[in-house]
KEKE-3310 file (N, C-alpha, C; in steps of 0.2 Angstrom, whole numbers, plus 5000, padded with zeros to 4 digits):
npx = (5140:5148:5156:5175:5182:5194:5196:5192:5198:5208:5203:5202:5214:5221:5213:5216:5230:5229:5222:5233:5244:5237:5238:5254:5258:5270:5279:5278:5278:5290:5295:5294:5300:5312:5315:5310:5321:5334:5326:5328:5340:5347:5341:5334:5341:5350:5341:5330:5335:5340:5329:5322:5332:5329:5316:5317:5328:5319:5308:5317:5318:5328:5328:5326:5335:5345:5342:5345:5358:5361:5355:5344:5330:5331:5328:5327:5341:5340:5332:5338:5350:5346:5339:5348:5357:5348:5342:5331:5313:5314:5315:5304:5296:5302:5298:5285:5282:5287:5282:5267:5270:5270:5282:5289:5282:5271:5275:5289:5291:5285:5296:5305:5304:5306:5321:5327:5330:5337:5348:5351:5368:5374:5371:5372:5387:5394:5385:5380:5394:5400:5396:5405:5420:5430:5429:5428:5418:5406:5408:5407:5395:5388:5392:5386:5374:5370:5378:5369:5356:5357:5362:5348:5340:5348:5343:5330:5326:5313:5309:5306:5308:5300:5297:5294:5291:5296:5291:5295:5292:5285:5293:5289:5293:5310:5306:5294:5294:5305:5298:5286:5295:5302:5289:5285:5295:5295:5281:5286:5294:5287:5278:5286:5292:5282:5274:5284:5287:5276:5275:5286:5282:5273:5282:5290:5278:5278:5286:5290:5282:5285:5297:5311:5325:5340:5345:5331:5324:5332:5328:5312:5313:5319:5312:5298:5305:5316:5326:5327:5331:5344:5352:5352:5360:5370:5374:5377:5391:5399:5406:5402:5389:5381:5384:5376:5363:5360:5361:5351:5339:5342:5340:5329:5320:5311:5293:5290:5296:5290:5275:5276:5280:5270:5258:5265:5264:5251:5242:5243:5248:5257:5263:5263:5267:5277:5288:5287:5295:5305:5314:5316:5324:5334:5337:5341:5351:5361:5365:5373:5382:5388:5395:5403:5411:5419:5424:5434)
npy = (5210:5201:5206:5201:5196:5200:5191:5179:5175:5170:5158:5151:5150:5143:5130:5124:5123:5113:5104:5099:5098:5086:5076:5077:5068:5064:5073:5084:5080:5077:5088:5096:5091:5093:5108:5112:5107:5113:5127:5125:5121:5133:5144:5146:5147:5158:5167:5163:5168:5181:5188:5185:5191:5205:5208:5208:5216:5229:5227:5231:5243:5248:5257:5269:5272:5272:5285:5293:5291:5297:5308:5312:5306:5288:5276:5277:5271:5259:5252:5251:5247:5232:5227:5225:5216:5205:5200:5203:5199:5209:5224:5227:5221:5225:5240:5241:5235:5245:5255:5251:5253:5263:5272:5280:5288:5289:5296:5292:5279:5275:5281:5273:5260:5260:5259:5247:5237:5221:5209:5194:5194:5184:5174:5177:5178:5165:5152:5155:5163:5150:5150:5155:5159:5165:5172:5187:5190:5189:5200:5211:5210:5213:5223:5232:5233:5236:5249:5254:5255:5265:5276:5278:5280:5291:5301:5302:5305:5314:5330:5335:5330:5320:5318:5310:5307:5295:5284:5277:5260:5248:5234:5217:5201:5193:5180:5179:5190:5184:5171:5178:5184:5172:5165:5175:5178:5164:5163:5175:5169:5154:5162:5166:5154:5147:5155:5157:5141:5139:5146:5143:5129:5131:5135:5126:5118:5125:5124:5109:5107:5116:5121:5130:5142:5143:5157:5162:5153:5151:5167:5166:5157:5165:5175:5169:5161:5164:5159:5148:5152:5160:5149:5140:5150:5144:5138:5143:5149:5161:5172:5188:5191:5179:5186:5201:5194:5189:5200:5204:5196:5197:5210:5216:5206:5197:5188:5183:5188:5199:5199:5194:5205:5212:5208:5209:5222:5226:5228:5243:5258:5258:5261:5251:5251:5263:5253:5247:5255:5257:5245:5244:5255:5252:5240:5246:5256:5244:5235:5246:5250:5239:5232:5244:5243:5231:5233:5242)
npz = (3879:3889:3903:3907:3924:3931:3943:3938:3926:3936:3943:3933:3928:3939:3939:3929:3934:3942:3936:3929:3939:3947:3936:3934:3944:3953:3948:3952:3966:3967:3964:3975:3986:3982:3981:3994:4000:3997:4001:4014:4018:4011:4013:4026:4037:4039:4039:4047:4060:4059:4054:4068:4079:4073:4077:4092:4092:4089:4099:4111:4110:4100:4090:4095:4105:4094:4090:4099:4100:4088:4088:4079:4070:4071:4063:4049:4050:4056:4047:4035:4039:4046:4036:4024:4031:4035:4022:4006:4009:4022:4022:4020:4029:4043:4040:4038:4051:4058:4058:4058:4073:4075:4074:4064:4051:4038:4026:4030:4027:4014:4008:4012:4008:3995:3993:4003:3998:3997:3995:4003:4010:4015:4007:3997:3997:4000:3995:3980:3976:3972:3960:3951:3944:3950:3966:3966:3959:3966:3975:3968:3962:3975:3982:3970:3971:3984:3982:3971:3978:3990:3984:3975:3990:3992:3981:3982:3992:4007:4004:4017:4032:4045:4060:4075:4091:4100:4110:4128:4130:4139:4145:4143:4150:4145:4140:4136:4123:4117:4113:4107:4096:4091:4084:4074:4066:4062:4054:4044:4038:4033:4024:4013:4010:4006:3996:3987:3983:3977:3965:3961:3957:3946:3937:3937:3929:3916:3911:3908:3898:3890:3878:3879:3874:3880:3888:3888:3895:3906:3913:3914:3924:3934:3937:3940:3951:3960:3968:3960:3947:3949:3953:3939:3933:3931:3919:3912:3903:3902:3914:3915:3909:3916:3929:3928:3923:3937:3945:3941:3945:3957:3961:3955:3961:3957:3954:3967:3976:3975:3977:3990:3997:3993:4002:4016:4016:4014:4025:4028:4026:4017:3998:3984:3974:3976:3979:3965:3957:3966:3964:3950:3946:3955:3946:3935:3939:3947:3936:3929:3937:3941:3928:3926:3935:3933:3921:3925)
capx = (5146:5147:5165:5180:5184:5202:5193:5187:5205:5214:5200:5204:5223:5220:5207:5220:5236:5227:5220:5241:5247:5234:5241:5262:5259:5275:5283:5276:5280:5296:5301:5291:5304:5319:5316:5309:5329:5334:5326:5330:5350:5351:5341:5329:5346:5353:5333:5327:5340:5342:5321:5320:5337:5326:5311:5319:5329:5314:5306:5321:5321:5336:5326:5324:5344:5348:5338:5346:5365:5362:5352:5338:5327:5335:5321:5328:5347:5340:5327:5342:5355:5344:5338:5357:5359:5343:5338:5322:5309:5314:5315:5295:5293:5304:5297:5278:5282:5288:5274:5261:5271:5271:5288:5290:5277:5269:5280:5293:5288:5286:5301:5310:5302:5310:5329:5330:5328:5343:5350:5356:5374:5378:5368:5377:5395:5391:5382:5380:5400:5403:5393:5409:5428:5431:5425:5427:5413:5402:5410:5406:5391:5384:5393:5383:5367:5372:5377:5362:5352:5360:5360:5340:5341:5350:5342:5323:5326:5310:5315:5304:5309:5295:5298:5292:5293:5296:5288:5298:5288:5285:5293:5288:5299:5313:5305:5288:5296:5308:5295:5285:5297:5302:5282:5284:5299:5293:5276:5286:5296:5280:5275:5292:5291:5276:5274:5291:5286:5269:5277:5291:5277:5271:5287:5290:5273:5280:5296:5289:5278:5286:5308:5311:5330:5342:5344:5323:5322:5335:5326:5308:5313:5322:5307:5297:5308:5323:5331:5328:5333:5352:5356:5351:5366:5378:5372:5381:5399:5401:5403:5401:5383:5379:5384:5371:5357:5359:5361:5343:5335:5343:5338:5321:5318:5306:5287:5287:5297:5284:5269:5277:5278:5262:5256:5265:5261:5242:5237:5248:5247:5262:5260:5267:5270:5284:5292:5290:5298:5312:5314:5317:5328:5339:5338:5349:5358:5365:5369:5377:5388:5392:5398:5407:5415:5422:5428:5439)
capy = (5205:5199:5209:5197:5199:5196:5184:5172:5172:5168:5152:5146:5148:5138:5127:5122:5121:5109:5097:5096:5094:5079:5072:5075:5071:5062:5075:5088:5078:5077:5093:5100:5088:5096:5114:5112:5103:5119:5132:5123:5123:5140:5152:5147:5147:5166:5173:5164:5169:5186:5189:5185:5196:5213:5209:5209:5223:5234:5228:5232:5251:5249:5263:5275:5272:5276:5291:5296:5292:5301:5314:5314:5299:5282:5271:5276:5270:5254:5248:5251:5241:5227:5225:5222:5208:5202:5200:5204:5205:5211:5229:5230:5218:5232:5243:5240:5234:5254:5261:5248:5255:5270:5275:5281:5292:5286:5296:5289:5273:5276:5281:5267:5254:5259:5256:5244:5231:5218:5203:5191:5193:5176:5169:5179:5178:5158:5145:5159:5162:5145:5148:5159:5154:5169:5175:5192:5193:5189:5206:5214:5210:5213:5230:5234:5230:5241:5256:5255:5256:5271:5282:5279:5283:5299:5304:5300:5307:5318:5336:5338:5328:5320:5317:5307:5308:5290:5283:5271:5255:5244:5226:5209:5198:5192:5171:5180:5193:5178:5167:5182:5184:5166:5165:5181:5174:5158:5166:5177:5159:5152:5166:5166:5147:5147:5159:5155:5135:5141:5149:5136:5124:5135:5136:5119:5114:5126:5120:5104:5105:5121:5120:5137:5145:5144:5162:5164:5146:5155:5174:5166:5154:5167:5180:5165:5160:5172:5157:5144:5157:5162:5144:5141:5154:5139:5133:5151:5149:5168:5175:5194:5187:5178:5190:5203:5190:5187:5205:5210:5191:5201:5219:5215:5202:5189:5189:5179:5194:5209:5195:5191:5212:5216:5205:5210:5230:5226:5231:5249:5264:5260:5260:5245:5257:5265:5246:5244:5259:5256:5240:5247:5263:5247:5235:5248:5257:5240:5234:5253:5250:5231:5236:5250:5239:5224:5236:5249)
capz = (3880:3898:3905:3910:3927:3934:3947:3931:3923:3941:3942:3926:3927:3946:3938:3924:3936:3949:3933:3927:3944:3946:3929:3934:3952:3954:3947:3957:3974:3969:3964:3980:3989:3980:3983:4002:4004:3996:4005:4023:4018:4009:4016:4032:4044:4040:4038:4053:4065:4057:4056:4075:4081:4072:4081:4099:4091:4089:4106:4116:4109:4097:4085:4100:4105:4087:4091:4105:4099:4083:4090:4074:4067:4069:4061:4043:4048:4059:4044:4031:4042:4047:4030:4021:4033:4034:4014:4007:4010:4026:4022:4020:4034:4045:4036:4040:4059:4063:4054:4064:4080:4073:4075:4057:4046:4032:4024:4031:4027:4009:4007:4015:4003:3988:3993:4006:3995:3998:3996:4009:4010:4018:4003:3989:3996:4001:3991:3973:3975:3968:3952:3949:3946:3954:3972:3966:3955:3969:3978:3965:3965:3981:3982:3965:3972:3990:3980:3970:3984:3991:3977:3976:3995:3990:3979:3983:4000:4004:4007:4021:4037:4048:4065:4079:4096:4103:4117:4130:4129:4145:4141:4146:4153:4140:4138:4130:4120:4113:4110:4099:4091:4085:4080:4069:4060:4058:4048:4039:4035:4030:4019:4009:4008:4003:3990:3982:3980:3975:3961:3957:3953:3939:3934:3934:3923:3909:3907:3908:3892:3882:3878:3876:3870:3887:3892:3892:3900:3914:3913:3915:3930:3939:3936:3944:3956:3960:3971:3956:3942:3951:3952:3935:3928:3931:3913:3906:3904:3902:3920:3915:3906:3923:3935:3925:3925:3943:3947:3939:3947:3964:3960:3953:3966:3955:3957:3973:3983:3974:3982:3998:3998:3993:4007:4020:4017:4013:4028:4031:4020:4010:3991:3982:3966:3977:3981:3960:3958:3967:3960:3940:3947:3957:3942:3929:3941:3949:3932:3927:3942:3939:3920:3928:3940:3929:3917:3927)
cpx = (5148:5156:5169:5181:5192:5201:5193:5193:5210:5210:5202:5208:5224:5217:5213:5227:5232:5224:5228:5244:5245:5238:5249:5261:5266:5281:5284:5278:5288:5301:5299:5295:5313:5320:5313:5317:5332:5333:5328:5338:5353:5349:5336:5336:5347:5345:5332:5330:5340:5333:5319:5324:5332:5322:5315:5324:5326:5311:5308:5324:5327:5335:5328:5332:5347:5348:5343:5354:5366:5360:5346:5335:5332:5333:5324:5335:5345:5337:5334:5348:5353:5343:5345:5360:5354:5341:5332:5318:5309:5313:5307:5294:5295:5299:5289:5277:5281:5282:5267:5261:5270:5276:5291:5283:5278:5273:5285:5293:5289:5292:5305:5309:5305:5318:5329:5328:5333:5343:5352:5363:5378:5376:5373:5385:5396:5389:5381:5386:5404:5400:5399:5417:5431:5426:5423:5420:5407:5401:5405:5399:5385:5385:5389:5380:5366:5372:5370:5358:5352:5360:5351:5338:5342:5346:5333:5321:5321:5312:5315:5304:5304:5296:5295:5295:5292:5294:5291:5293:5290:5285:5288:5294:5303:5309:5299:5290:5299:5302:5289:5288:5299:5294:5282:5287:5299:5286:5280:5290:5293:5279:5279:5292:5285:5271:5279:5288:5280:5269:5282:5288:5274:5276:5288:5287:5277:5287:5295:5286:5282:5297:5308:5321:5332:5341:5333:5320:5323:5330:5318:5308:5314:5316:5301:5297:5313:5328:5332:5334:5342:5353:5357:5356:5371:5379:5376:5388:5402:5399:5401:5392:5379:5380:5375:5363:5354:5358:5352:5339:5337:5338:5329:5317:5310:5300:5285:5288:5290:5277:5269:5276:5272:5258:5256:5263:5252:5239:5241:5245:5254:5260:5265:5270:5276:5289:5294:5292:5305:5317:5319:5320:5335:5343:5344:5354:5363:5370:5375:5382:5394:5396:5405:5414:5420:5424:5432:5445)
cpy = (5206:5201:5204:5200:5194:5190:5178:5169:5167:5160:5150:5143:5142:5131:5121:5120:5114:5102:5093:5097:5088:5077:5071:5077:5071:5069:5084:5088:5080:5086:5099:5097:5093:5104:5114:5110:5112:5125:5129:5123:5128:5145:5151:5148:5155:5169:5172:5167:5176:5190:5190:5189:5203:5212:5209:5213:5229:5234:5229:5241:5251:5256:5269:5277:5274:5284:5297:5299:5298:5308:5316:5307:5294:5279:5269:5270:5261:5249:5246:5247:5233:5225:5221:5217:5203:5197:5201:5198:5207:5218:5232:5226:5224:5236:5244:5239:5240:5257:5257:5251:5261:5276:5278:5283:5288:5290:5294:5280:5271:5278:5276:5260:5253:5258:5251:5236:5226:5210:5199:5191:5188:5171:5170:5176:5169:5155:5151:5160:5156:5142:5151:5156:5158:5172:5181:5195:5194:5194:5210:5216:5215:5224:5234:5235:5237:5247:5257:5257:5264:5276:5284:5283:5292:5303:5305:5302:5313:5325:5337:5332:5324:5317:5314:5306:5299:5290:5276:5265:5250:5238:5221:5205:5194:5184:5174:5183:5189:5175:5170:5182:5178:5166:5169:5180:5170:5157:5170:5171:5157:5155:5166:5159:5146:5150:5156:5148:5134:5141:5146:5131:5123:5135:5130:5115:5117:5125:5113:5102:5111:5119:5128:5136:5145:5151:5164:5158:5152:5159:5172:5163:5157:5175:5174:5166:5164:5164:5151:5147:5160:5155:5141:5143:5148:5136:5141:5151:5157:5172:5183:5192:5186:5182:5198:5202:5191:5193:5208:5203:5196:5208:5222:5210:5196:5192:5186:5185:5198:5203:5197:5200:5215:5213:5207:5218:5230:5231:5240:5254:5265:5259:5255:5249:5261:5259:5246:5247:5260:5250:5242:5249:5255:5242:5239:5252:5253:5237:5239:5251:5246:5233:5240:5246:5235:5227:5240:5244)
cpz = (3887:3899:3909:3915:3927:3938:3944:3931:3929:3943:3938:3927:3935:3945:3931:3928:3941:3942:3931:3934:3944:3941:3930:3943:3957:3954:3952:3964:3972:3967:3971:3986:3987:3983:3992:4003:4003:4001:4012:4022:4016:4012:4022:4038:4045:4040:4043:4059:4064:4058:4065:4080:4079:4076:4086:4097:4094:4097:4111:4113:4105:4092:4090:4103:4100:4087:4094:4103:4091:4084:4084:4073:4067:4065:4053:4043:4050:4053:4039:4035:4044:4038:4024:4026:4032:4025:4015:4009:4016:4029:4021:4025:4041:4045:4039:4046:4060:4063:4060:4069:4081:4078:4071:4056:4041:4025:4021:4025:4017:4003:4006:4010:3998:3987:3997:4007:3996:3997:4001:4009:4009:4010:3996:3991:3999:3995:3981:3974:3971:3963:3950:3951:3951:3960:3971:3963:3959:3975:3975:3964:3969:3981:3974:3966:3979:3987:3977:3972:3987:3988:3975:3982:3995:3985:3977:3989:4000:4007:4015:4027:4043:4053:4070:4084:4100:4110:4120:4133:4136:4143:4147:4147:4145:4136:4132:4125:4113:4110:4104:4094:4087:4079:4075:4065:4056:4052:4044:4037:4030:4023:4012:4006:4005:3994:3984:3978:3977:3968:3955:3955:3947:3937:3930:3928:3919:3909:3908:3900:3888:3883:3875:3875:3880:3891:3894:3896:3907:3917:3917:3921:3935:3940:3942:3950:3958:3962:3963:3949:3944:3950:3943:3929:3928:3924:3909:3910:3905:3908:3919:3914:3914:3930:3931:3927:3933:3948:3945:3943:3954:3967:3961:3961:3965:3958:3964:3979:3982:3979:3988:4001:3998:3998:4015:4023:4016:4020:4031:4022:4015:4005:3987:3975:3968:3977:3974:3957:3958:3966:3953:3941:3949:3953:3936:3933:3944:3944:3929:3930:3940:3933:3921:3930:3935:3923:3918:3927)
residu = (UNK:UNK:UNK:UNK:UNK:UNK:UNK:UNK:UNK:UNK:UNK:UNK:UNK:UNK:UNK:UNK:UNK:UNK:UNK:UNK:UNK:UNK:UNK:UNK:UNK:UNK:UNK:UNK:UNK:UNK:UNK:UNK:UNK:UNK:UNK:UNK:UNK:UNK:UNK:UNK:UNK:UNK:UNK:UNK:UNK:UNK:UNK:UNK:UNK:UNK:UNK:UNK:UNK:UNK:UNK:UNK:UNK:UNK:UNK:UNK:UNK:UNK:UNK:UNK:UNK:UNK:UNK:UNK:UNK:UNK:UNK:UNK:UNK:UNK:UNK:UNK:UNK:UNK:UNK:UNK:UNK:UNK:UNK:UNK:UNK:UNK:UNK:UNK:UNK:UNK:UNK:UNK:UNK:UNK:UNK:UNK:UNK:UNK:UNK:UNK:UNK:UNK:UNK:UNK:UNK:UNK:UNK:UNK:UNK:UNK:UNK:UNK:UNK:UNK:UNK:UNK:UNK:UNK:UNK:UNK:UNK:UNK:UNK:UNK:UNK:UNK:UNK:UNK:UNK:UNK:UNK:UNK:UNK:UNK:UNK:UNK:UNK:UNK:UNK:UNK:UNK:UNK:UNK:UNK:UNK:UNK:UNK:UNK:UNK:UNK:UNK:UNK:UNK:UNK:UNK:UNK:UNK:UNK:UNK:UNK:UNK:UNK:UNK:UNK:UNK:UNK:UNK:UNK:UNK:UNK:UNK:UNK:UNK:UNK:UNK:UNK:UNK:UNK:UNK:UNK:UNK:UNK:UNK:UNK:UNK:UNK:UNK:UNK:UNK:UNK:UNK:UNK:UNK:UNK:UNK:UNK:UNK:UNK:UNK:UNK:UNK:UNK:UNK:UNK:UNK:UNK:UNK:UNK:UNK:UNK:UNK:UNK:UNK:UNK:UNK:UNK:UNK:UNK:UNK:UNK:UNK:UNK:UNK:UNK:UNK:UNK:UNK:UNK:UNK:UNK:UNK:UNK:UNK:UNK:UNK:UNK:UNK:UNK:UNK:UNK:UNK:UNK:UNK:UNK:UNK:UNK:UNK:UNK:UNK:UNK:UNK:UNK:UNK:UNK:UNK:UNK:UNK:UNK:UNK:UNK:UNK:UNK:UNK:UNK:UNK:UNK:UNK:UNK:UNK:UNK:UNK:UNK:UNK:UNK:UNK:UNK:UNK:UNK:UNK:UNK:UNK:UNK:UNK:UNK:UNK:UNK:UNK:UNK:UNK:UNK:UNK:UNK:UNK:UNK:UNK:UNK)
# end
């Protein structure tokens, strides 16, 4: 008996999505319409500005200043600081830069993956705030998902320290520099858009032909989609239920982030087993918290 490969099944399922787009193309153009307006009003303004600020970060020595002013490794506080503004996948795009420059141990590196998973800030306490009657929840929230983080951080910290001796890097003039870094941003842009609408598409087909039960409608979309899947909770009138939901769509970070991940580490020696890892460890501790939280 001739052995399935994963190659075969990944044709099939491509072989099968490309005959039902042809058939709902209308539908297709238009919801490839809906979510492009989407992402260019929720999340390309804070990620492209915030994406292009850490590259001319890095290039202007901010790790090696960290260094200096702390007097021990900065790389770990600047990846875990940019990342909490930035949102993910930031924290593996970082994450895999230092390592390429090799300003960070593979180690290092490995470590870093597992916590500094984040959400965009601007996007949770903005446009996801007025799924909630109250703002607070969307505090709450966030601060659930940060300590999470932190805790893994603490407690995944490896014992043994690995150090690196920076080297001060001769710039180019700021015009080239600038314009690396928009190109950089604007491919990780790409990649995030790309992916995500790739992925919204299949979504789209199956909730076009099956009716599922609302919470597995929402759970499947935002496993998906992450950004479709949090707006989605507006259809759940019980904000504790929604905040929950929204916290494991954020935690977890949907199949489009673990991609967009797995792509951007492809070529470095991080292991993508530490990213799903810290994923799971972030997914019940943010909820623990949250729970915690809305009932003190």
């Amino acid at each position: 008996m001739k052995k399935i490969k994963i190659s075969d099944i990944i044709l099939l399922i491509l072989t099968c999505l490309t005959i039902l787009y042809l058939l709902n193309s209308v539908l297709i153009t238009k919801q490839i319409l809906v979510y492009t307006k989407l992402f260019l009003e929720k999340l390309f303004p804070a990620s492209f500005i915030f994406f292009t600020l850490s590259f001319l970060l890095i290039e202007y020595n901010a790790v090696e200043l960290l260094t200096k002013i702390l007097n021990k490794s900065g790389a770990s506080i600047y990846v875990t600081i940019m990342s909490m503004i930035s949102g993910f996948p930031s924290g593996s795009i970082y994450t895999a830069k230092l390592l390429q420059q090799k300003q960070i141990t593979e180690n290092t590196a490995n470590y870093l993956i597992k916590f500094t998973h984040f959400p965009n800030p601007i996007f949770i306490l903005g446009p996801v705030s007025l799924l909630f009657s109250n703002k607070e929840y969307t505090y709450k929230i966030l601060i659930s998902i940060i300590l999470a983080n932190l805790i893994i951080a603490l407690f995944t910290n490896p014992k043994q320290t690995e150090e690196i001796k920076l080297i001060h890097k001769n710039k180019q003039n700021f015009p080239q520099i600038l314009t690396k870094a928009i190109l950089s941003s604007l491919k990780t842009i790409i990649l995030i858009y790309g992916t995500s609408i790739f992925l919204y598409l299949i979504i789209t087909i199956i909730n076009h032909y099956l009716k599922m039960p609302l919470i597995i409608y929402i759970l499947l979309n935002g496993i998906f989609d992450l950004t479709n899947g949090v707006f989605l909770t507006s259809l759940i009138s019980n904000e504790n239920i929604k905040g929950i939901i929204i916290i494991f769509f954020f935690a977890f970070g949907g199949i489009s982030v673990h991609m967009q991940t797995k792509s951007i580490i492809a070529d470095t020696k991080i292991k993508y087993k530490n990213f799903l890892i810290g994923r799971l460890l972030q997914v019940i501790l943010s909820i623990t918290i949250f729970l915690w939280i809305i009932n003190w």
